[in-house]
N, C-alpha and C positions, 0 to 999 in steps of 0.2 A: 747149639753154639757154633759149629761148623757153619750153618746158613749164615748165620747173622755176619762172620767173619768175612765170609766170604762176599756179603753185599756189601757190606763195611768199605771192605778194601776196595770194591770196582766201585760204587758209587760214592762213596761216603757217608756217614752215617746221618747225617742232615738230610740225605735222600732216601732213608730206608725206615719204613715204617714197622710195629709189631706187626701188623696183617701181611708185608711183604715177608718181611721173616719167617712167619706161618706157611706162606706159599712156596717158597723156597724149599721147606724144609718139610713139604711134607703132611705137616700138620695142623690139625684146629686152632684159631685165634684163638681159643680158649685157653688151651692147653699153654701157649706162650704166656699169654697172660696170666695164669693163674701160678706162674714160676717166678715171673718177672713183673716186678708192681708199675714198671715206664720202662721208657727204650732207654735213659740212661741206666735205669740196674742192668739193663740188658748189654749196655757197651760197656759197662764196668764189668759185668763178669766176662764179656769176651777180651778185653785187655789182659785183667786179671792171668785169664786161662792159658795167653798168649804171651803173658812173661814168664809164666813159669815153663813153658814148653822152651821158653827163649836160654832162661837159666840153666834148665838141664843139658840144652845144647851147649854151652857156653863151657861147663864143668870141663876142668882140662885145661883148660886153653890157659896158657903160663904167656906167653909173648905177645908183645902186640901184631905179629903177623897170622897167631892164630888166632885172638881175640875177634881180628877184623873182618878173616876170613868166614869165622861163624858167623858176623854180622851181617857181613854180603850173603852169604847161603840162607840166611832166617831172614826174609825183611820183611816181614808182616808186624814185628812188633815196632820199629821202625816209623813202615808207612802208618799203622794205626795213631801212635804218638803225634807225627806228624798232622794227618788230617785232624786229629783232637786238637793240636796246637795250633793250626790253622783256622779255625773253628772257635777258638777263644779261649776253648777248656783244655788246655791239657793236662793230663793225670798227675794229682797229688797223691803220690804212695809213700809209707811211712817211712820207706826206707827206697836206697836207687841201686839194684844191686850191680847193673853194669858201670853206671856212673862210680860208684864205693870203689871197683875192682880196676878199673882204667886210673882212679886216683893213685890205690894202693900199686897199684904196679908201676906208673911212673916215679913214683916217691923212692921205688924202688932204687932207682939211680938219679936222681932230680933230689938233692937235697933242701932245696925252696919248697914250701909247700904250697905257696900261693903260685908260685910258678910251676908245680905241678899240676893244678887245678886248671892254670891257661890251656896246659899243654893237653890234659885230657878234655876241654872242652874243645878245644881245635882237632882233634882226634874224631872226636865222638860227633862233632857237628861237620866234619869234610864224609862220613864212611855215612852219617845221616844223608846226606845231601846227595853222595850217590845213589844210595836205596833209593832215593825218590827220583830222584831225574835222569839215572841211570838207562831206562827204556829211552829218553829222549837222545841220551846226547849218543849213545848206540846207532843212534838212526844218524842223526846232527853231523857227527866224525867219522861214520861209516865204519863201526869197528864191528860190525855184525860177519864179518868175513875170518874175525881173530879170536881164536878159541876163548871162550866163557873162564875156564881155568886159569888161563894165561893173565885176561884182563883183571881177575879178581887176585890174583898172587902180586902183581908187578902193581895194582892200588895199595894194597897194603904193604908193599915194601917202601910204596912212595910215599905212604902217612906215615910208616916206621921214622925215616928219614925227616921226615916234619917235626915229628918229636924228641929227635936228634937219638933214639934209642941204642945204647952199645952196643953193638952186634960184636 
C-alpha cells in the first residue's frame, strides 16, 4: 500500500500500473494481483488507508486553526482526492468525516446552516488548494527563505479569518 501511495502521489494514478506497484514495492505481479482484482481496488484501498491515517491525525483538533494545521502537515489525503477529482472520479464515501466536522464546528457559531456549509466549503477548498499548489507558489513568491511553521500557522489564522471564526 505504501508503494502504490507513493506512485500515486508523484505520478498519479492514471500513470501507475499493478506491475509498477509490484516493482516499486518489491514484489511479484502476482502477489498484487491476487490481493487486488484492478488498480481501481488498489486506489480505493490506498484512499481508504489514507483517511483513516488522516482521521486519527485530525482526532483533537477542536479549532479551525488546528483542524487546518493537521491538514497542511497530512496532505496525501488531500493531493490523492484531488488527482482522483482531477481525473473525473473522485471518492464517493458513505460518509465525509472532515467535511461532517468542518460543518459541525462552524455551526458551532454560524447559526445558518446553509451558511455554514459556504463557509466550510471555502475552508476546506482554500487549505485543499494550498496542499496542492503549495510547492508552486513557494517557488512563485519566494517564501522558501520563511519558516514552514510560520507559513502553515499564519495560513490558517488567515482561513480562520475567512470564516470569520470567534477567537
Amino acid at each position: 500500500m505504501a508503494a502504490a501511495r507513493e506512485l500515486y502521489l508523484a505520478r498519479g494514478s492514471d500513470r501507475v500500473s499493478l506491475r509498477d506497484v509490484a516493482e516499486e514495492a518489491g514484489v511479484a505481479y502476482g502477489l498484487i494481483h491476487h490481493h487486488f482484482r484492478d488498480k481501481d481496488e488498489l486506489i480505493a484501498s490506498v484512499v481508504a488507508e489514507t483517511v483513516t491515517e488522516f482521521q486519527a491525525a485530525m482526532a483533537g483538533a477542536e479549532t479551525p486553526v488546528q483542524m487546518l494545521t493537521t491538514f497542511f502537515e497530512n496532505p496525501d489525503m488531500a493531493l490523492l482526492v484531488a488527482q482522483l477529482s482531477l481525473r473525473g472520479t473522485p471518492p464517493s464515501w458513505e460518509s465525509y468525516p472532515l467535511v461532517d466536522a468542518t460543518v459541525a464546528l462552524i455551526e458551532t457559531w454560524e447559526p445558518d446552516p446553509q451558511r455554514a456549509r459556504i463557509l466550510a466549503a471555502a475552508l476546506l477548498a482554500s487549505a485543499g488548494g494550498w496542499t496542492v499548489l503549495g510547492p508552486f507558489l513557494r517557488q512563485a513568491i519566494d517564501l522558501d527563505a520563511i519558516d514552514p511553521d510560520r507559513i502553515t500557522t499564519e495560513l490558517a489564522q488567515a482561513l480562520e479569518r475567512l470564516i470569520e471564526y470567534p477567537s
